[in-house]
N, C-alpha and C positions, 0 to 999 in steps of 0.2 A: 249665416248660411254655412254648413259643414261640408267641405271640400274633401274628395277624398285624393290620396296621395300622388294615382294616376293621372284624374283631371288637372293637376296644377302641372303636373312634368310633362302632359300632351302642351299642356297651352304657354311653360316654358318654349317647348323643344320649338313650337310653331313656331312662336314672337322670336327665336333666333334665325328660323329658315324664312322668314317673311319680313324680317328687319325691324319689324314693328315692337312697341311695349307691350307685356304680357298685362291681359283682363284681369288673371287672378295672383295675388302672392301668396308667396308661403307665411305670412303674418297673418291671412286671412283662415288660414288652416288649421281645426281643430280638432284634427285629429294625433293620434303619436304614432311614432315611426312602428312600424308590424314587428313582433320579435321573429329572431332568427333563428328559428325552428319550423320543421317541417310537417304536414298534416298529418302523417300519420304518429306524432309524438304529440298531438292531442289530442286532450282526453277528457271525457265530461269531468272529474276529478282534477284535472288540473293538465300543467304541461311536462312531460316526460323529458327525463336530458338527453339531448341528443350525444347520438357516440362522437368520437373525438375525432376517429378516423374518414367520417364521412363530412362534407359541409352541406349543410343547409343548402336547398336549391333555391329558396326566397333571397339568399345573402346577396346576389347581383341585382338582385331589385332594390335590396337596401341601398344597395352602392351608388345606383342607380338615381335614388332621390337625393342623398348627398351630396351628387355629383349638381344636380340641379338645384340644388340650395344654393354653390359655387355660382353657378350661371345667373341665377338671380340676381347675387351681390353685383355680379360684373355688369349686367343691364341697369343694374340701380345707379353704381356710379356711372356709367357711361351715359346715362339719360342727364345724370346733373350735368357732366360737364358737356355734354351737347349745347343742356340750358345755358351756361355759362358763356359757351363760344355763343350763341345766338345773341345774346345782351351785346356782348363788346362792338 
């Protein structure tokens, strides 16, 4: 199933404000991070460079799923060691 980059950071950001484990990971994700460039530097011929002086308005979204790659890791181990305390 192809997950796109939004659905997995709603259903992060949920499973952090609901306490619960996230449905989907980012392992299950196949798609790649969006390039950081903006719509009008694309072009049926390809992608135009963007100037130097302006940033990309996409780059905070980029940041954005980074930042939730972070948070996944931090649910993963904290799910083990939850497991862990529950065995002892």
């Amino acid at each position: 199933m192809s997950h796109q980059p939004v659905d997995v950071t709603v259903n992060i950001s949920l499973s952090a404000l609901f306490g619960r484990p996230p449905i989907i990971h980012l392992r299950d994700c196949d798609v790649t991070e969006p390039n950081i460039v903006d719509d009008e530097n694309l072009t049926p011929e390809g992608v135009k460079d963007q100037s130097n002086e302006t940033t990309s308005r996409i780059c905070a979204f980029v940041a954005a799923i980074r930042l939730h790659v972070i948070l996944e890791v931090c649910f993963i181990y904290l799910s083990a060691v939850s497991i862990d305390i529950d065995v002892i």
